[in-house]
N, CA, C and O atoms as a GROMACS GRO file, in nm:
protein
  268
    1UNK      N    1  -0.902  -0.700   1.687
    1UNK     CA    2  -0.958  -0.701   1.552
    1UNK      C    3  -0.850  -0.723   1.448
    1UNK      O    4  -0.733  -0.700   1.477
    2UNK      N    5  -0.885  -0.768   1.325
    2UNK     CA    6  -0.806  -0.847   1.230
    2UNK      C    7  -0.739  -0.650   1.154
    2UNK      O    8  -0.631  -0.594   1.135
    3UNK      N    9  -0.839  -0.628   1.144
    3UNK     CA   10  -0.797  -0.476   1.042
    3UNK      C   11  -0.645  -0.395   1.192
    3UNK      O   12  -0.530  -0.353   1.197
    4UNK      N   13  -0.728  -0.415   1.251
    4UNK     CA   14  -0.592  -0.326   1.358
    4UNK      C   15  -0.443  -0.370   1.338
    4UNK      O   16  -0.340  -0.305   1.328
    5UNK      N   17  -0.469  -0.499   1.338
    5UNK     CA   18  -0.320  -0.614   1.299
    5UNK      C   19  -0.261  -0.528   1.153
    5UNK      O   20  -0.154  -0.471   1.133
    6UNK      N   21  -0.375  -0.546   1.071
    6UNK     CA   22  -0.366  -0.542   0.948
    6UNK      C   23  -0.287  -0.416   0.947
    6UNK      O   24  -0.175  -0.415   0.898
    7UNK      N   25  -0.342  -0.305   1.000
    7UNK     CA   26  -0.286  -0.128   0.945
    7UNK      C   27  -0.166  -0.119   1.047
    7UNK      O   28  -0.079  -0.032   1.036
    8UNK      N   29  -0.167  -0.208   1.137
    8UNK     CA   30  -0.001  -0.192   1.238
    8UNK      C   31   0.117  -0.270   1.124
    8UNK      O   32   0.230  -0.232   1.097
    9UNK      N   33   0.035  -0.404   1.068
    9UNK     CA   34   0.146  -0.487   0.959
    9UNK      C   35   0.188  -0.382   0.841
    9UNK      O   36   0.303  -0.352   0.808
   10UNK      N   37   0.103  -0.348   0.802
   10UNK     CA   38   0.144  -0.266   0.693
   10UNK      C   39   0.192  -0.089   0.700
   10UNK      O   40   0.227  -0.016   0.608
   11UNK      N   41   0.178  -0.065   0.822
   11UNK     CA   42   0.246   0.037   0.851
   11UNK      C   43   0.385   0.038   0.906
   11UNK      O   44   0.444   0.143   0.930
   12UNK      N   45   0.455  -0.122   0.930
   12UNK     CA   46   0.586  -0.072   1.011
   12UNK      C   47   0.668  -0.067   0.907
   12UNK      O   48   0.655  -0.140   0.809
   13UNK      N   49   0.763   0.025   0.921
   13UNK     CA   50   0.878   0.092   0.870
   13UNK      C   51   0.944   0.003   0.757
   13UNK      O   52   0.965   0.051   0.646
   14UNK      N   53   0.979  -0.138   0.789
   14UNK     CA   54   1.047  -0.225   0.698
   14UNK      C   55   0.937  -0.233   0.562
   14UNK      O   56   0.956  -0.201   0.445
   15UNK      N   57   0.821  -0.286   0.628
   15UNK     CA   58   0.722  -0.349   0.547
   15UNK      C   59   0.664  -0.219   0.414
   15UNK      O   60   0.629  -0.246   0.299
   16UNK      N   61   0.669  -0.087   0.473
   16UNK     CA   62   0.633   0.044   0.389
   16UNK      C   63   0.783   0.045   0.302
   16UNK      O   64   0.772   0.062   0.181
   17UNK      N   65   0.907   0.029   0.351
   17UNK     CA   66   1.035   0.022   0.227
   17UNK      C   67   0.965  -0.077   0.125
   17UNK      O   68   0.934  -0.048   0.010
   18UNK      N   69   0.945  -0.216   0.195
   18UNK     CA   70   0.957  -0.355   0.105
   18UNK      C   71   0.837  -0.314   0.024
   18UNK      O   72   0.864  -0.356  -0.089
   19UNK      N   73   0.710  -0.251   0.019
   19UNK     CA   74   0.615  -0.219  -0.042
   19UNK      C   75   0.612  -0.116  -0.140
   19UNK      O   76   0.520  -0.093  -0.218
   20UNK      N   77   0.759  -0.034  -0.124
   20UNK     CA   78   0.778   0.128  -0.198
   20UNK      C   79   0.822   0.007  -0.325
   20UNK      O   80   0.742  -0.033  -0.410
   21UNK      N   81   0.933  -0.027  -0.314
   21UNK     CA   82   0.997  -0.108  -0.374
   21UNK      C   83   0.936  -0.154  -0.460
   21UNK      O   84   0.940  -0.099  -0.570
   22UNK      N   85   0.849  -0.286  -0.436
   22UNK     CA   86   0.775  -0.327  -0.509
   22UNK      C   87   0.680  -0.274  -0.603
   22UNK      O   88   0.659  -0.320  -0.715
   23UNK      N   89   0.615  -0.160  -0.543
   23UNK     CA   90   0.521  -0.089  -0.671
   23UNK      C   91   0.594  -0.016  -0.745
   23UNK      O   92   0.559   0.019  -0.857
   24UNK      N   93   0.746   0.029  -0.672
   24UNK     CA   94   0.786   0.120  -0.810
   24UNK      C   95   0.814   0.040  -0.890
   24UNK      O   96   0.792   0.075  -1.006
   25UNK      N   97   0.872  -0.092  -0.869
   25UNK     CA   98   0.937  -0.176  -0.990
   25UNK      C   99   0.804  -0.242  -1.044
   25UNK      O  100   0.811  -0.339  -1.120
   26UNK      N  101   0.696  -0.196  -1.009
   26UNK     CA  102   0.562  -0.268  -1.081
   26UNK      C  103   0.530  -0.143  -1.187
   26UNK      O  104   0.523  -0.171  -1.306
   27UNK      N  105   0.510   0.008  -1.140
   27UNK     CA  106   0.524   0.096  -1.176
   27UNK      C  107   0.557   0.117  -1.334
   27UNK      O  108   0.488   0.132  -1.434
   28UNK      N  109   0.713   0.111  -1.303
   28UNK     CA  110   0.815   0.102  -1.397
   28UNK      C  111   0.756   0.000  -1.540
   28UNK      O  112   0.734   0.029  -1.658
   29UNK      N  113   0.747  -0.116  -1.470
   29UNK     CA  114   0.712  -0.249  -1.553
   29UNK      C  115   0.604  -0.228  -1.640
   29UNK      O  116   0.604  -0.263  -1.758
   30UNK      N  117   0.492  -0.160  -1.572
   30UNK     CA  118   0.372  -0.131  -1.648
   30UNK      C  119   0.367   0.028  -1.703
   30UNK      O  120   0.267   0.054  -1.770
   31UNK      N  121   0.443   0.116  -1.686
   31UNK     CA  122   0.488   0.244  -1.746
   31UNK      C  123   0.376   0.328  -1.706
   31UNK      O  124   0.323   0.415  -1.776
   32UNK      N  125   0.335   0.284  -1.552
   32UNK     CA  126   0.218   0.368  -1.518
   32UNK      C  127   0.282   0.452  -1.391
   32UNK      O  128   0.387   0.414  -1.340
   33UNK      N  129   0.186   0.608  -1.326
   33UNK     CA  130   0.290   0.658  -1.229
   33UNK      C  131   0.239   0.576  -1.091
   33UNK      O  132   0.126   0.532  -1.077
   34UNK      N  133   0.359   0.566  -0.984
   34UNK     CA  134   0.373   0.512  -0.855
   34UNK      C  135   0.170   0.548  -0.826
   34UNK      O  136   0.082   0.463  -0.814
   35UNK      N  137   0.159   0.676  -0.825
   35UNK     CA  138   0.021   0.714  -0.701
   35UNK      C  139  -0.050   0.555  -0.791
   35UNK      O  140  -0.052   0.448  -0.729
   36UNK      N  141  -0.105   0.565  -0.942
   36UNK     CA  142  -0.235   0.470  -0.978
   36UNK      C  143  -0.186   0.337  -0.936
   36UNK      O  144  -0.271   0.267  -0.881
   37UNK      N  145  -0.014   0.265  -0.959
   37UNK     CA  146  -0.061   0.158  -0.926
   37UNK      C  147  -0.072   0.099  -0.768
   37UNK      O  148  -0.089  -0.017  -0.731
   38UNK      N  149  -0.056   0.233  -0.684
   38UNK     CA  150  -0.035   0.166  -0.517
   38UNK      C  151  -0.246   0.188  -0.509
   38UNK      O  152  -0.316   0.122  -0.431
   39UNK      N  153  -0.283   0.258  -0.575
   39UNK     CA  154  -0.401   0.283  -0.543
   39UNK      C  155  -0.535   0.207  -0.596
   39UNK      O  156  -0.657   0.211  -0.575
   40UNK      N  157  -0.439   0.133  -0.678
   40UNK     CA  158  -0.518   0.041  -0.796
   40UNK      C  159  -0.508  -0.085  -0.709
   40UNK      O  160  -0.616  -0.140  -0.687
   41UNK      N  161  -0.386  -0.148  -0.648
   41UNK     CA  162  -0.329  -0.242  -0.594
   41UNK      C  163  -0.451  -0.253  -0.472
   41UNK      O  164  -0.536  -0.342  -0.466
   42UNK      N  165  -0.439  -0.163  -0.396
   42UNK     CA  166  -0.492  -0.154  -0.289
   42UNK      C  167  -0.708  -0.155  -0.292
   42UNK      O  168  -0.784  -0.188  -0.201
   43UNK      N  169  -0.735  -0.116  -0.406
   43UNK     CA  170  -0.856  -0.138  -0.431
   43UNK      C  171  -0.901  -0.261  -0.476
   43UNK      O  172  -1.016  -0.304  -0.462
   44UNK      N  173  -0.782  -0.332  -0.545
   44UNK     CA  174  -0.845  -0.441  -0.620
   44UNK      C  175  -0.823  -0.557  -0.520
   44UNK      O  176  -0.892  -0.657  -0.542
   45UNK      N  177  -0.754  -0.562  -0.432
   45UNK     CA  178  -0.694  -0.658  -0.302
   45UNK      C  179  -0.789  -0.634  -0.137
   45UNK      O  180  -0.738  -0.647  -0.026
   46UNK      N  181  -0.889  -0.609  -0.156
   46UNK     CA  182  -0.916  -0.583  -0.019
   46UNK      C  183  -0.922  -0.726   0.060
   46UNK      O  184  -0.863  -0.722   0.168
   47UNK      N  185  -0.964  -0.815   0.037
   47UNK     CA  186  -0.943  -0.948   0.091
   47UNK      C  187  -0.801  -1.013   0.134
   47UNK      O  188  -0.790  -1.118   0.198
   48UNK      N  189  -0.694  -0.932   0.087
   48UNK     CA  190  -0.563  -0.970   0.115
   48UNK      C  191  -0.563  -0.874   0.214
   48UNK      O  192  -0.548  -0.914   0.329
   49UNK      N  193  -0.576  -0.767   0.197
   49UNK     CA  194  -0.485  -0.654   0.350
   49UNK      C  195  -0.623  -0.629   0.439
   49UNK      O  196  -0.592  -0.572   0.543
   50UNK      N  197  -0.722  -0.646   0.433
   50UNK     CA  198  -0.864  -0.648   0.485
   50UNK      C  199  -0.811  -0.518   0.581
   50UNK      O  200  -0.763  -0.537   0.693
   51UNK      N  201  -0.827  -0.390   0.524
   51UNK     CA  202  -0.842  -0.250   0.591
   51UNK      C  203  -0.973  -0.214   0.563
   51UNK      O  204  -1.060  -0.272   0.498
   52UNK      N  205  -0.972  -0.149   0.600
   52UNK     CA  206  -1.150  -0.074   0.569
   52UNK      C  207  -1.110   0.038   0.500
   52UNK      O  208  -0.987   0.032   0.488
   53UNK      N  209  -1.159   0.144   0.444
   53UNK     CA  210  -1.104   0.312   0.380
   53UNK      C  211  -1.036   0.363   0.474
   53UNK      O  212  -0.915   0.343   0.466
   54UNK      N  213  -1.073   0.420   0.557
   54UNK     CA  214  -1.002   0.460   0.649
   54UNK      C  215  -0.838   0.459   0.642
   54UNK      O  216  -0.750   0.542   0.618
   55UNK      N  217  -0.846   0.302   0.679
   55UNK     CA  218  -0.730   0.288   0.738
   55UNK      C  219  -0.660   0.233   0.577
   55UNK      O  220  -0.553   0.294   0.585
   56UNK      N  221  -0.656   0.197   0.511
   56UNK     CA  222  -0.613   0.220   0.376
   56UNK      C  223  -0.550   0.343   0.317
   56UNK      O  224  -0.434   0.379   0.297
   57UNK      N  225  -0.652   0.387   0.300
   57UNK     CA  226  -0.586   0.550   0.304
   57UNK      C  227  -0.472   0.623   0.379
   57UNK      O  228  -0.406   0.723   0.353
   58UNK      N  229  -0.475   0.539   0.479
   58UNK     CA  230  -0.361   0.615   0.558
   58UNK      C  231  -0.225   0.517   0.540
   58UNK      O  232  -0.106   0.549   0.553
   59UNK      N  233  -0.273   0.410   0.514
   59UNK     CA  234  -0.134   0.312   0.472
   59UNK      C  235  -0.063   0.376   0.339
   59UNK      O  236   0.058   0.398   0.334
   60UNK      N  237  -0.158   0.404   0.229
   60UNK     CA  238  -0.153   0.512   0.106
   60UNK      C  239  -0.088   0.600   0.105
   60UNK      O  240   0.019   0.619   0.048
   61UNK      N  241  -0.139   0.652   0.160
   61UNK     CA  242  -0.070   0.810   0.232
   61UNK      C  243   0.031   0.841   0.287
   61UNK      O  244   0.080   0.953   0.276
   62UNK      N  245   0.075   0.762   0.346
   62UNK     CA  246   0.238   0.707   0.430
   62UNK      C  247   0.336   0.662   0.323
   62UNK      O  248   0.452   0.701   0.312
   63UNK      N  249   0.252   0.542   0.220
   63UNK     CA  250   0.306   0.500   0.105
   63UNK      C  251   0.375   0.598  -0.013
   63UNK      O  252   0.466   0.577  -0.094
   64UNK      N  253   0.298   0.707   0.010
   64UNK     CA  254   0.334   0.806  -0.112
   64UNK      C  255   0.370   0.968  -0.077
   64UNK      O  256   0.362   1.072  -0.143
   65UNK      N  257   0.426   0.931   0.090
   65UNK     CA  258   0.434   1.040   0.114
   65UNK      C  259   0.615   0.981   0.172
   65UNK      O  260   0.685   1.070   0.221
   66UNK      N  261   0.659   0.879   0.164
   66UNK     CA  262   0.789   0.805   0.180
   66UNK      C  263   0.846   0.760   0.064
   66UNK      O  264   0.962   0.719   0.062
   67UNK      N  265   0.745   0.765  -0.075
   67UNK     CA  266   0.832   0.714  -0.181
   67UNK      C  267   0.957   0.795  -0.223
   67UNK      O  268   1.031   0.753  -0.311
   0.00000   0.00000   0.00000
């Protein structure tokens, strides 16, 4: 299945740095805190990372529990 790919891609180790990265300096840019824009990102994109809740949440969760 495409979502399994999906939550293994976005869960390995490099890809969760290269992703901290990016929302904090999005973060920063838009003067909003890290949690709204990884959570905003991730709601408004489901056609790009095609997770279901579930497994979103736990990419999230990993995301903001490593920032």
């Amino acid at each position: 299945r495409e979502t399994k790919k999906s939550l293994k891609y976005y869960s390995q180790p490099h890809e969760l740095e290269a992703q901290i990265a990016g929302f904090k300096r999005r973060a920063q840019k838009e003067q909003k805190p890290f949690e709204e824009v990884v959570r905003t990102w991730f709601d408004r994109n489901h056609s790009k990372h095609q997770l279901n809740q579930k497994e979103m949440d736990k990419v999230i969760n990993k995301l903001l529990e490593d920032q």
